[in-house]
FITI-494687 format. One record per atom (N, C-alpha, C): residue in one letter; chain; atom name; x, y, z negated. Coordinates in steps of 0.02 Angstrom, whole numbers, plus 50000, padded with zeros to 5 digits. Atoms other than C-alpha are relative to their C-alpha. Layout:
FITI-494687
{"A","A","CA",{X,Y,Z}}
...
//
This chain:
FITI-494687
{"X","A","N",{49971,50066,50006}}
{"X","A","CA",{50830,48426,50493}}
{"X","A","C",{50072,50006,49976}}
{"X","A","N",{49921,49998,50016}}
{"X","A","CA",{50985,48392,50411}}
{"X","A","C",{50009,49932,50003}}
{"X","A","N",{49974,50073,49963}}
{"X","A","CA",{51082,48247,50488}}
{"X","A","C",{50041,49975,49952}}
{"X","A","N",{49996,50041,50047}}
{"X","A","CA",{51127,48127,50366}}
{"X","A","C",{50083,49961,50033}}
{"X","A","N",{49953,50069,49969}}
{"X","A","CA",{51213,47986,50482}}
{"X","A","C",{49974,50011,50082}}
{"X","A","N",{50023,49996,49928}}
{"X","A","CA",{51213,47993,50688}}
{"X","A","C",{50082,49971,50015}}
{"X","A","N",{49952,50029,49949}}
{"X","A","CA",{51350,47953,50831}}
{"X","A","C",{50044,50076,49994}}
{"X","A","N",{49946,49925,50011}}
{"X","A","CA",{51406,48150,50808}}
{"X","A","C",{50028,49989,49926}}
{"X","A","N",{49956,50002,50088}}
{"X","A","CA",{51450,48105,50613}}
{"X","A","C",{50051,49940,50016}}
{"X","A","N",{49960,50060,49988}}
{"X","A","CA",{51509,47932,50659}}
{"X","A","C",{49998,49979,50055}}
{"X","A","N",{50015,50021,49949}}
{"X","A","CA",{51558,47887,50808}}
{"X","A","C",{49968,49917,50005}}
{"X","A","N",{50027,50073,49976}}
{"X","A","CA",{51459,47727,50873}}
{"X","A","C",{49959,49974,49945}}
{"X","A","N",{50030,50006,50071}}
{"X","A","CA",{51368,47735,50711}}
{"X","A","C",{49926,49961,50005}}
{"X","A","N",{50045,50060,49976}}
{"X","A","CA",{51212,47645,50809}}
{"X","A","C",{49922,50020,49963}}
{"X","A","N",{50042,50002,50016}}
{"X","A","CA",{51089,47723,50702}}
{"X","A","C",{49996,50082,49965}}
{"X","A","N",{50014,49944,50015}}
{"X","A","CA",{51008,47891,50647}}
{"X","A","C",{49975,50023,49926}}
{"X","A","N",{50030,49976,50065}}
{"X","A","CA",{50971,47970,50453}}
{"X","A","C",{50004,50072,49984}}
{"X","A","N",{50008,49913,50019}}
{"X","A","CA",{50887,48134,50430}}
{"X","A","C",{49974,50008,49934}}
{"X","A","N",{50056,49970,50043}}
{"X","A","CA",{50815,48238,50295}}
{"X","A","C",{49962,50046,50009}}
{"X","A","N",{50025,49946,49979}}
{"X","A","CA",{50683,48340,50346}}
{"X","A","C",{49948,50049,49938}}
{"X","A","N",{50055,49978,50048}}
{"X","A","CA",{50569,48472,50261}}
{"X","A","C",{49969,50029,50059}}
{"X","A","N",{50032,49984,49977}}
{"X","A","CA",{50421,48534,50301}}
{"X","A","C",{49952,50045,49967}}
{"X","A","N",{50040,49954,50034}}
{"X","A","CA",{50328,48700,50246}}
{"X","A","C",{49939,49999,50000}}
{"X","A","N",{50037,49985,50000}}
{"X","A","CA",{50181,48718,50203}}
{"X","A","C",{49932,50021,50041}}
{"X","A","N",{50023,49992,49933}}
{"X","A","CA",{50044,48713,50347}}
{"X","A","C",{50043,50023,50072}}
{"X","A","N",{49967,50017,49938}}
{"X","A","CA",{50182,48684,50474}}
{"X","A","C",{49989,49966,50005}}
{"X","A","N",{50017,50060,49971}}
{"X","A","CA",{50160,48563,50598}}
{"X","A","C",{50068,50006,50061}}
{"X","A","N",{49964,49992,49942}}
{"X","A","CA",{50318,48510,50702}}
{"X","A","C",{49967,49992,50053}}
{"X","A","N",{50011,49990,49930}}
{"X","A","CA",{50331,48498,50889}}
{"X","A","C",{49967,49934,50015}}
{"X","A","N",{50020,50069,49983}}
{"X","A","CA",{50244,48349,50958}}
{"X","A","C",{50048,49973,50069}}
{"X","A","N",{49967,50027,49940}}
{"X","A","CA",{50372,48227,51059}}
{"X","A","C",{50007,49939,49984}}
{"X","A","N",{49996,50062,50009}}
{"X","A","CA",{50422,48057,51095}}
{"X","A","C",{50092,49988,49993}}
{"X","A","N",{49946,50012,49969}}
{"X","A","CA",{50590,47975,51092}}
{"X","A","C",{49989,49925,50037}}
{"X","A","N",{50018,50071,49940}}
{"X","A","CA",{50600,47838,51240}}
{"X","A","C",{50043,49962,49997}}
{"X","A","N",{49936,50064,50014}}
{"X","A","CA",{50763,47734,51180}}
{"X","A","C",{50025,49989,49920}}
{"X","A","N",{49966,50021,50053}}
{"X","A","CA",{50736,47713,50999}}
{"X","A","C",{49939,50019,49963}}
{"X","A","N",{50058,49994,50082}}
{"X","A","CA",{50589,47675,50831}}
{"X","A","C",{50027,50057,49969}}
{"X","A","N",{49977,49929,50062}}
{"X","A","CA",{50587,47806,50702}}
{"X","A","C",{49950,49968,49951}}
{"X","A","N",{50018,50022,50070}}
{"X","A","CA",{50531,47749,50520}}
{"X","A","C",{50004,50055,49941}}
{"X","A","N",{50018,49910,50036}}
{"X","A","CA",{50463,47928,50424}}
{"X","A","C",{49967,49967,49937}}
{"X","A","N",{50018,49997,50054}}
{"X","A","CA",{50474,47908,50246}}
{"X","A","C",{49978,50050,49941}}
{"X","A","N",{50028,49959,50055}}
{"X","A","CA",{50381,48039,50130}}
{"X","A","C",{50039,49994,49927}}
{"X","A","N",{49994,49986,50040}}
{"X","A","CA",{50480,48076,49982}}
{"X","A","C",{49976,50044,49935}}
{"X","A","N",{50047,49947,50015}}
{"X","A","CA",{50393,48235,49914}}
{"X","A","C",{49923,50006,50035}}
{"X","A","N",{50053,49983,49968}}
{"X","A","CA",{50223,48303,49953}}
{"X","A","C",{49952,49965,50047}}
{"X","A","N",{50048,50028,49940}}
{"X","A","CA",{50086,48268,50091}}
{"X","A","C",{50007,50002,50070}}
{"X","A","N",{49977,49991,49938}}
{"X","A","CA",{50090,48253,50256}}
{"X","A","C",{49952,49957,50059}}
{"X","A","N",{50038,50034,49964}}
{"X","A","CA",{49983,48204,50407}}
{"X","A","C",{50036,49974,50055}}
{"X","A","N",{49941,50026,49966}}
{"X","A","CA",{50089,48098,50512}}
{"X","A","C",{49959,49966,50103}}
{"X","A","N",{50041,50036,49943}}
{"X","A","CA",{50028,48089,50717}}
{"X","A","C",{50066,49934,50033}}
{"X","A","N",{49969,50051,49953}}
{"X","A","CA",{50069,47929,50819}}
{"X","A","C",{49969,49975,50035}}
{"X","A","N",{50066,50016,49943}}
{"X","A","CA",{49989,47927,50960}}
{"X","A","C",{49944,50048,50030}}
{"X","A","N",{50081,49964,50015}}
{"X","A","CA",{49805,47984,50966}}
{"X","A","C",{50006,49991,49933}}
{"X","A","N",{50026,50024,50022}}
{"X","A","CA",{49802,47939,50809}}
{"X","A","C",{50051,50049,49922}}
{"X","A","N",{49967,49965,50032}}
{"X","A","CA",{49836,48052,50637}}
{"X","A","C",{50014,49969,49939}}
{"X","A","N",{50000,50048,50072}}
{"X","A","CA",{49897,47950,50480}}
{"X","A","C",{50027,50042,49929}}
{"X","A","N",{49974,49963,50071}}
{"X","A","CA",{49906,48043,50297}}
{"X","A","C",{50037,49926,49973}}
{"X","A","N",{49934,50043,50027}}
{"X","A","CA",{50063,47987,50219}}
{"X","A","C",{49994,50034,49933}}
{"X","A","N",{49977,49969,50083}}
{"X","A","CA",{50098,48019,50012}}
{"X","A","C",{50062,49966,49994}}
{"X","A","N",{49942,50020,50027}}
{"X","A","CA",{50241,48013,49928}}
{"X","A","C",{50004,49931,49986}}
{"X","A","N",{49998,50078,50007}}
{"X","A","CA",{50323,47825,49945}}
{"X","A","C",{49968,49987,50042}}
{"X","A","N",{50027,50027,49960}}
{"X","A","CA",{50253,47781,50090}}
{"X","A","C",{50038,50040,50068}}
{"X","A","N",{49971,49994,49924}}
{"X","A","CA",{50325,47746,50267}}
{"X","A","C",{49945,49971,50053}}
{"X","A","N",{49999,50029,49926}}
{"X","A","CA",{50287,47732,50451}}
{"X","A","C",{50040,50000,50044}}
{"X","A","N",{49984,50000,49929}}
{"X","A","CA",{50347,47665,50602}}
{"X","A","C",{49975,50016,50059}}
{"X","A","N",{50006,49958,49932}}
{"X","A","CA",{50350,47757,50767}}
{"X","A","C",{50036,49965,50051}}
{"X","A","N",{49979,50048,49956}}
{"X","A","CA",{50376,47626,50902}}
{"X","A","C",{50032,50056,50062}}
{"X","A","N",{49974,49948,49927}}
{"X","A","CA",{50486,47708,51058}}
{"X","A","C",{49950,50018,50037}}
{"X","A","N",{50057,49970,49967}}
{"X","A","CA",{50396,47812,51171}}
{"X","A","C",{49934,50014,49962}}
{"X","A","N",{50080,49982,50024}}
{"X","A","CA",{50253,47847,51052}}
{"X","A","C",{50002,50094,49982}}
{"X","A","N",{49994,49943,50026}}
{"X","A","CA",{50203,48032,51051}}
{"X","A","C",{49998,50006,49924}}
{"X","A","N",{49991,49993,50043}}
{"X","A","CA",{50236,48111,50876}}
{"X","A","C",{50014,50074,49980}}
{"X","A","N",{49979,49942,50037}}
{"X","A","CA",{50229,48248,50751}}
{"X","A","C",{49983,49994,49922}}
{"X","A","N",{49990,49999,50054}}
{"X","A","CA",{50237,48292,50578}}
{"X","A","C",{49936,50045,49957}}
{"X","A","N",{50030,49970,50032}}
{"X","A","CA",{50093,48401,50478}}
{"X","A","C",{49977,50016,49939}}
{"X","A","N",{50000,49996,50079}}
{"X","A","CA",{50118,48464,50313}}
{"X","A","C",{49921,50013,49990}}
{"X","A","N",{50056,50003,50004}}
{"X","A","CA",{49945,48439,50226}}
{"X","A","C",{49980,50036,49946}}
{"X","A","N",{49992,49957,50074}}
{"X","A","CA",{49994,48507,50055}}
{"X","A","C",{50011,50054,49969}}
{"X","A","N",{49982,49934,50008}}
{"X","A","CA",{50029,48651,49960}}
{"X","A","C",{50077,50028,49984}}
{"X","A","N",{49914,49993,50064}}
{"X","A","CA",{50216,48613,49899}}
{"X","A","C",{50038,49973,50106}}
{"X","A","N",{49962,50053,49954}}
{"X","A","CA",{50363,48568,50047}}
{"X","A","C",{49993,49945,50007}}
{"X","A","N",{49985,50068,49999}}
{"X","A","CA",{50381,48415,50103}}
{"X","A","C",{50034,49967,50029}}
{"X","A","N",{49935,50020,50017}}
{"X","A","CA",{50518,48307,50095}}
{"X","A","C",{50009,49923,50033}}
{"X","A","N",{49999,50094,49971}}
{"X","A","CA",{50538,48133,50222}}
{"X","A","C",{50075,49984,50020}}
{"X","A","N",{49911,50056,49958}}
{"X","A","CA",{50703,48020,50272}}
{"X","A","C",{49973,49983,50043}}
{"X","A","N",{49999,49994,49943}}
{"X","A","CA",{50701,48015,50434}}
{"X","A","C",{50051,49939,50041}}
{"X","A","N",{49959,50017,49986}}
{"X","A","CA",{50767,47863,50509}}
{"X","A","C",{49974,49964,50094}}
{"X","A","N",{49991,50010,49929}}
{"X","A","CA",{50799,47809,50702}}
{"X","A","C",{50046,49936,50008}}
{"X","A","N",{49969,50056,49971}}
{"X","A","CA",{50870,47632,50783}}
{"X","A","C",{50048,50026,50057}}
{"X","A","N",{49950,49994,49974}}
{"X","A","CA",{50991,47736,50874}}
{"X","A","C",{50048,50073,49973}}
{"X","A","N",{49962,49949,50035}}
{"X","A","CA",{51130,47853,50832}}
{"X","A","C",{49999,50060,50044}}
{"X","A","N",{50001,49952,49962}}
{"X","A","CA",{51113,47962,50974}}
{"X","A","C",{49909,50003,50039}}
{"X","A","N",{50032,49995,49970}}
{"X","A","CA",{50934,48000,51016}}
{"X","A","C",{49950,50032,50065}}
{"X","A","N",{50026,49958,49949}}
{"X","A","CA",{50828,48055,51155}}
{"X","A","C",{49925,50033,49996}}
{"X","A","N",{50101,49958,50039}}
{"X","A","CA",{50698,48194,51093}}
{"X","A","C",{49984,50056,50069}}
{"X","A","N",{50035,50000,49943}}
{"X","A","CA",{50569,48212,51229}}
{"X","A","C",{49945,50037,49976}}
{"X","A","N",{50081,49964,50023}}
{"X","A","CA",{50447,48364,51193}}
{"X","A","C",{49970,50009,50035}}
{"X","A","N",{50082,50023,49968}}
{"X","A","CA",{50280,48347,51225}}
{"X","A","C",{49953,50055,50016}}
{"X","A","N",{50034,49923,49986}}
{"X","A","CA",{50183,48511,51288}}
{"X","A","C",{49938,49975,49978}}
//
């Protein structure tokens, strides 16, 4: 993740912007955050996006929302990196991993 915009860049900044990648049959960690949405936009590549129970393929140009508290992870599906903006309704979040 590379942090874009947060409360450590700006203070009181109220809101979160990442860029993440993702290699190639990696799959991040699965967690929730419990005081703030997250809205995972696919720029590059494929990606199987969980929320919930529930696993959603994302393509390039295409977003979801991740309502607070919803478990979550990321799963590259493709053969190339892949490349999402990463954004959060708070500037300081609370990442809650999920065993």
């Amino acid at each position: 993740m590379q942090w874009l915009m947060e409360d450590a860049i700006t203070p009181d900044a109220g809101l979160s912007l990442a860029r993440m990648t993702v290699a190639p049959g990696v799959t991040s960690q699965a967690h929730r955050h419990s005081d703030c949405s997250e809205a995972v936009h696919l720029l590059e590549g494929s990606v199987a996006q969980r929320r919930g129970d529930d696993w959603v393929p994302l393509a390039a140009g295409e977003t979801l929302l991740i309502p607070p508290g919803a478990v979550h992870q990321t799963r590259n599906t493709g053969p190339e990196t892949a490349v999402l903006m990463v954004a959060y309704s708070s500037g300081a979040r609370i990442y809650d991993p999920v065993e």
